[in-house]
LOVEX-866339 format. One record per atom (N, C-alpha, C): residue number from 0; residue in one letter; atom name; z, x, y. Coordinates in steps of 0.05 Angstrom, whole numbers, plus 5000, padded with zeros to 4 digits. Example, Ala and Ser with C-alpha at 12.3 -4.5 7.8 and 13.67 -1.06 7.14 Angstrom:
+-----+-----+------+------+------+-------+
!   n ! res ! atom !   up ! east ! north !
+-----+-----+------+------+------+-------+
!   0 !   A !    N ! 5156 ! 5264 !  4886 !
!   0 !   A !   CA ! 5156 ! 5246 !  4910 !
!   0 !   A !    C ! 5156 ! 5264 !  4934 !
!   1 !   S !    N ! 5142 ! 5257 !  4955 !
!   1 !   S !   CA ! 5143 ! 5273 !  4979 !
!   1 !   S !    C ! 5157 ! 5258 !  5001 !
+-----+-----+------+------+------+-------+
END
This chain:
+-----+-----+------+------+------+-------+
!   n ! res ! atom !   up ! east ! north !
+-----+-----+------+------+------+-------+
!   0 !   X !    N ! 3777 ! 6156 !  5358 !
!   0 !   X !   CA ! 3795 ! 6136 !  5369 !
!   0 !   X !    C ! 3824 ! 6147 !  5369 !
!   1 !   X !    N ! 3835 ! 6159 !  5352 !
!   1 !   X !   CA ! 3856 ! 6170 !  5349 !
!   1 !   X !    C ! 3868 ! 6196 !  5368 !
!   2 !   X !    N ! 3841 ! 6207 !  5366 !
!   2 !   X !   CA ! 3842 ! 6231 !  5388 !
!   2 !   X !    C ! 3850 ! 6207 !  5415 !
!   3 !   X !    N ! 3845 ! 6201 !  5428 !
!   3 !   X !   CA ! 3837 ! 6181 !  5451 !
!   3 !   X !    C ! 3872 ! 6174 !  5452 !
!   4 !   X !    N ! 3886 ! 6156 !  5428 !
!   4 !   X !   CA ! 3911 ! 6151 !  5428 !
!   4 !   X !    C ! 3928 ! 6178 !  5430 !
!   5 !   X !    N ! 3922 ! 6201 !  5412 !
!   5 !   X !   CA ! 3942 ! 6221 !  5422 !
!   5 !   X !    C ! 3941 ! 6231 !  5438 !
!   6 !   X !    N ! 3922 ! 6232 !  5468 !
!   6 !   X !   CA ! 3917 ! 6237 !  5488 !
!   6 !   X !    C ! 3933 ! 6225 !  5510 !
!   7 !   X !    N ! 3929 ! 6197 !  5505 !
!   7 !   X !   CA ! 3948 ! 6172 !  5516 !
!   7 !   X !    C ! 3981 ! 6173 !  5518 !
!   8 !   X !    N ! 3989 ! 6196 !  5485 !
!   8 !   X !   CA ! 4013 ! 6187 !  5484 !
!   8 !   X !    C ! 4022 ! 6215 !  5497 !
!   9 !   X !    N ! 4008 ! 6239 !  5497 !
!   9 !   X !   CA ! 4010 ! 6263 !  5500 !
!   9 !   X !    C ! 4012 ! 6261 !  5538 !
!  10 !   X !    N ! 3994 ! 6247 !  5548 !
!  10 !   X !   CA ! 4003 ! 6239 !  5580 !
!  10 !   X !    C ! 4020 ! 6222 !  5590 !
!  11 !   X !    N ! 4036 ! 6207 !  5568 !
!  11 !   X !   CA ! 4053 ! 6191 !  5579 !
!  11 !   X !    C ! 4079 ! 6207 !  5580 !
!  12 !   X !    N ! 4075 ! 6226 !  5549 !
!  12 !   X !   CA ! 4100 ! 6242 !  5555 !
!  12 !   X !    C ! 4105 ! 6266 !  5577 !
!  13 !   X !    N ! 4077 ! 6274 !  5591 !
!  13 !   X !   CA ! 4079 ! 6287 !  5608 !
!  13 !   X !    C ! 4093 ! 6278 !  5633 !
!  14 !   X !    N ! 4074 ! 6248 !  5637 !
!  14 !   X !   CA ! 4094 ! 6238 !  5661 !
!  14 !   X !    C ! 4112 ! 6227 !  5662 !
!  15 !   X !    N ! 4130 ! 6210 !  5644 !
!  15 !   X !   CA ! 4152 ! 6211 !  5643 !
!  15 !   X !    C ! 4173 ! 6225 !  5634 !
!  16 !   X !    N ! 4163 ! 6250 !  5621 !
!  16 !   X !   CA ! 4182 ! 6260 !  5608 !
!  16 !   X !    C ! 4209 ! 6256 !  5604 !
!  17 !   X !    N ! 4213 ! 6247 !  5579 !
!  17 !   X !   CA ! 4239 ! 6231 !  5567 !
!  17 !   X !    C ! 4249 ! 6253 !  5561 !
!  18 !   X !    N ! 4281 ! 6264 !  5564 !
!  18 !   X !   CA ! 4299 ! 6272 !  5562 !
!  18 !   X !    C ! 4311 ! 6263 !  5539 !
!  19 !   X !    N ! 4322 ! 6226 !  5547 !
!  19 !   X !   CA ! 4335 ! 6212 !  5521 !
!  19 !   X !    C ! 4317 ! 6212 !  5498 !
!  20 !   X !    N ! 4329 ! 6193 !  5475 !
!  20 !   X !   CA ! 4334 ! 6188 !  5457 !
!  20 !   X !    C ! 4316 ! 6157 !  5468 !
!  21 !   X !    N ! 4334 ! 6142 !  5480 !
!  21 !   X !   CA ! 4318 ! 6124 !  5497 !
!  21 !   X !    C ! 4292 ! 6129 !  5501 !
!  22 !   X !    N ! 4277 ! 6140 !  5511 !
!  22 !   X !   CA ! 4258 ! 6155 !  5534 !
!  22 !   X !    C ! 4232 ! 6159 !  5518 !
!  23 !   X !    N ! 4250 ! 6173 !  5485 !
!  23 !   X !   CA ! 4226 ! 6177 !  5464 !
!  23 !   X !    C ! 4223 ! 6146 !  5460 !
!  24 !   X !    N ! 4233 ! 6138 !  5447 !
!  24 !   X !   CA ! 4232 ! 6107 !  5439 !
!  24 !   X !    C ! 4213 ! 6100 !  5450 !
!  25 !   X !    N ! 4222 ! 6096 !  5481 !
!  25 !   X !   CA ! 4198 ! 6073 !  5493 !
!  25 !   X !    C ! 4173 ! 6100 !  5494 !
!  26 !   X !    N ! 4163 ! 6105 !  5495 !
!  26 !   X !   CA ! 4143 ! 6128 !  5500 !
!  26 !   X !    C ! 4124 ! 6123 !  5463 !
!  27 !   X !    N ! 4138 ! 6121 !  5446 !
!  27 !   X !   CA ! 4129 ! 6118 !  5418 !
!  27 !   X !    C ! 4119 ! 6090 !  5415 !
!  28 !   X !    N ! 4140 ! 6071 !  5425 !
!  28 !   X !   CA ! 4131 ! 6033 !  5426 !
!  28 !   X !    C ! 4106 ! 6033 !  5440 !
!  29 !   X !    N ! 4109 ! 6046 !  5460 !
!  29 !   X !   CA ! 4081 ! 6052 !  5475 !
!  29 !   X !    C ! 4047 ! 6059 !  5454 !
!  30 !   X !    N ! 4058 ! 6080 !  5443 !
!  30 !   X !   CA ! 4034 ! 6086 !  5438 !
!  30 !   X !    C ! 4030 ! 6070 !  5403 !
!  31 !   X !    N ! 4050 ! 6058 !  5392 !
!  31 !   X !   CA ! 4047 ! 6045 !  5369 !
!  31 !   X !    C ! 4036 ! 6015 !  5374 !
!  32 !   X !    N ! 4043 ! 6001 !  5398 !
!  32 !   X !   CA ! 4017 ! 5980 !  5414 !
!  32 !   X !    C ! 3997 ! 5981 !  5417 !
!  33 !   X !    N ! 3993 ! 6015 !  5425 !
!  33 !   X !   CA ! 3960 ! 6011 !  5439 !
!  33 !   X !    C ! 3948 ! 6020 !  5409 !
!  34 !   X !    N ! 3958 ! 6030 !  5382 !
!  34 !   X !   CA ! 3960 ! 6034 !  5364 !
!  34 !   X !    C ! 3948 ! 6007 !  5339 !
!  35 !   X !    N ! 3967 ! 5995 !  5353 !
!  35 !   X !   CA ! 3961 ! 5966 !  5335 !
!  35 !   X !    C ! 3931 ! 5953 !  5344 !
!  36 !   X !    N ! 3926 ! 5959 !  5374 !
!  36 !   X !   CA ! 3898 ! 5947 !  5383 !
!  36 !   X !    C ! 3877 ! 5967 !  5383 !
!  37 !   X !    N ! 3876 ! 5987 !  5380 !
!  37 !   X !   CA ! 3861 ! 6006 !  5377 !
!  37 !   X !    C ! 3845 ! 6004 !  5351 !
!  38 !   X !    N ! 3867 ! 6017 !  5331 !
!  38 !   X !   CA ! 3858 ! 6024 !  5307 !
!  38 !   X !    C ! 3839 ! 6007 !  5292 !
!  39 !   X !    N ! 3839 ! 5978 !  5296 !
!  39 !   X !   CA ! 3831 ! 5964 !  5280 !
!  39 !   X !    C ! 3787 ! 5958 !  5288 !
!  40 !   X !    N ! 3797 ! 5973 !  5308 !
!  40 !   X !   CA ! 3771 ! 5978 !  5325 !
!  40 !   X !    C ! 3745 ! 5988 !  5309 !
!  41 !   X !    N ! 3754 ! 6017 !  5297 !
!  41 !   X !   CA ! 3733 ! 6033 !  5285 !
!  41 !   X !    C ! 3719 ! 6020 !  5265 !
!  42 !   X !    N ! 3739 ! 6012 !  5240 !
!  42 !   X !   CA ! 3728 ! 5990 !  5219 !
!  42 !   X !    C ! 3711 ! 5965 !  5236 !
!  43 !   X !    N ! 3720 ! 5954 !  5253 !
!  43 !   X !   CA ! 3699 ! 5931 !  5265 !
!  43 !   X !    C ! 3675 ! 5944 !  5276 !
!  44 !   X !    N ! 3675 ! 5959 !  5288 !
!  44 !   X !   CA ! 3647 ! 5974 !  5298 !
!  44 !   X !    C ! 3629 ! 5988 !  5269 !
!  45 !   X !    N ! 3648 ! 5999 !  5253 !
!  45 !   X !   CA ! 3621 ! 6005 !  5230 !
!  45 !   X !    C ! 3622 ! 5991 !  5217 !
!  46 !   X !    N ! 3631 ! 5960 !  5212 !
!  46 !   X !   CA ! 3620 ! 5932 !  5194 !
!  46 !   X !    C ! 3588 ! 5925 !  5226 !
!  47 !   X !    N ! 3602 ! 5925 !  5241 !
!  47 !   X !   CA ! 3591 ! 5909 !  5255 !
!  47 !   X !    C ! 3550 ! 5930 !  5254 !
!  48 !   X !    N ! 3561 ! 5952 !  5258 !
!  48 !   X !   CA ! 3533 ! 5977 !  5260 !
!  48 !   X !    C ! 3520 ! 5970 !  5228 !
!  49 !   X !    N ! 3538 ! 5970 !  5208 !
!  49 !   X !   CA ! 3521 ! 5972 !  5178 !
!  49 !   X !    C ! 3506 ! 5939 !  5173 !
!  50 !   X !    N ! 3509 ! 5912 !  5189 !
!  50 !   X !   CA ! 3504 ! 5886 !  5191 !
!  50 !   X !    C ! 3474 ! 5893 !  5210 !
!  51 !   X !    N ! 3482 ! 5905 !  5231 !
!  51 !   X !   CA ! 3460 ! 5901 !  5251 !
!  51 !   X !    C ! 3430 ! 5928 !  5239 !
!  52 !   X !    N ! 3445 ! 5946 !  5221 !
!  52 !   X !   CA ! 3430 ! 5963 !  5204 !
!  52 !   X !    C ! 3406 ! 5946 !  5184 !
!  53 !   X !    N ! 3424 ! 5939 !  5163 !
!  53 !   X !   CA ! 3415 ! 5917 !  5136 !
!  53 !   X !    C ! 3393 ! 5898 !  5164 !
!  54 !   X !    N ! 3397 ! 5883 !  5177 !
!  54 !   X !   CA ! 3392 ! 5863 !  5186 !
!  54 !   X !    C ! 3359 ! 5877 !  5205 !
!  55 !   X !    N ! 3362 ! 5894 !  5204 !
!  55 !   X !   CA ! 3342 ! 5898 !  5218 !
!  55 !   X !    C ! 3321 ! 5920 !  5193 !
!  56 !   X !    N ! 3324 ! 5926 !  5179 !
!  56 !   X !   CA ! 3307 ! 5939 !  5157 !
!  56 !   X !    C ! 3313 ! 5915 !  5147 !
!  57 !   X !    N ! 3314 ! 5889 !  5138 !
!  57 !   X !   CA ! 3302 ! 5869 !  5118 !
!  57 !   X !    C ! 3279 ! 5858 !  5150 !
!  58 !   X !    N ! 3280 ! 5860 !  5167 !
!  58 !   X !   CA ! 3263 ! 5845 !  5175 !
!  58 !   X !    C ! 3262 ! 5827 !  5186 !
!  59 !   X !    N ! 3280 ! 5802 !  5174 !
!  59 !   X !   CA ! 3287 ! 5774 !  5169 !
!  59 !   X !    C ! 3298 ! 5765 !  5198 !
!  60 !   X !    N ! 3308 ! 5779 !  5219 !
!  60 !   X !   CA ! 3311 ! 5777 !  5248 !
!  60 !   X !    C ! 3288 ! 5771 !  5268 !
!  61 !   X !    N ! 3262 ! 5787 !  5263 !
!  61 !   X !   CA ! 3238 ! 5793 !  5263 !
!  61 !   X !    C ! 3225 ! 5759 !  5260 !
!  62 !   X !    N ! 3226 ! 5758 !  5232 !
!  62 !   X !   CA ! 3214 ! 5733 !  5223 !
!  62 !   X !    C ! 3220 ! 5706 !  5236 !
!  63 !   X !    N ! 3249 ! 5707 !  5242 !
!  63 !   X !   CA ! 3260 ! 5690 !  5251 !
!  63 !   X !    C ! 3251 ! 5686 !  5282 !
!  64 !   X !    N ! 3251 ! 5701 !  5296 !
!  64 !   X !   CA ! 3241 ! 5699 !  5320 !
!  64 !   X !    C ! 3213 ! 5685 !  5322 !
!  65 !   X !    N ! 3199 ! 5702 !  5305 !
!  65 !   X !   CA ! 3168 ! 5690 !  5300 !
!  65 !   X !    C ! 3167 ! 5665 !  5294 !
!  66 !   X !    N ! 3185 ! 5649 !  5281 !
!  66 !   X !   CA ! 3186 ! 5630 !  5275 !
!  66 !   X !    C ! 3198 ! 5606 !  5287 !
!  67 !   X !    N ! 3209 ! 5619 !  5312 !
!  67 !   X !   CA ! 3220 ! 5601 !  5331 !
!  67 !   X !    C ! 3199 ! 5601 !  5352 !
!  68 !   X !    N ! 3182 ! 5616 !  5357 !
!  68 !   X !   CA ! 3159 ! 5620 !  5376 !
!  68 !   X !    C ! 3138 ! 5603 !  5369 !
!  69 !   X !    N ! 3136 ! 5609 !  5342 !
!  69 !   X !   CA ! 3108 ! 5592 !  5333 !
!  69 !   X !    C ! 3117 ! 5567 !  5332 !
!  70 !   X !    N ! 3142 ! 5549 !  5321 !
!  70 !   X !   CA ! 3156 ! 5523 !  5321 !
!  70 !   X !    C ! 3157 ! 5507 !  5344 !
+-----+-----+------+------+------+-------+
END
C-alpha cells in the first residue's frame, strides 16, 4: 500500500513539478490525505482475512447455514 502512495506522490511531483516552497507543500498535503485514507486499509483487510480465516476452520458458518435450510 505504501509502495502504491509513493508512486502517487512520486507522479504528482513529476507533473507538477513544484519549484516553490509552496508547490512542495501542496504536493506533500496531497499525499498525507490519500495517506490518512489509505493506510488504515491494510490493518482492516488482515482483521477482516484472520475473522473470515477462524470463521471458516471452526465450521460454525457451515452449521449455520444448515440450520437455516433445515428450519
Amino acid at each position: 500500500m505504501l509502495v502504491v502512495m509513493m508512486v502517487v506522490e512520486g507522479a504528482l511531483v513529476g507533473i507538477l513539478r513544484p519549484t516553490s516552497l509552496s508547490g512542495f507543500v501542496a504536493v506533500q498535503s496531497v499525499a498525507q490525505v490519500l495517506n490518512i485514507v489509505v493506510v488504515p486499509a491494510a490493518p482492516a483487510a488482515a482483521i477482516a482475512t484472520y475473522l473470515d480465516l477462524r470463521l471458516r476452520a471452526e465450521g460454525s458458518d457451515l452449521e449455520a447455514r444448515v440450520k437455516q435450510l433445515a428450519g
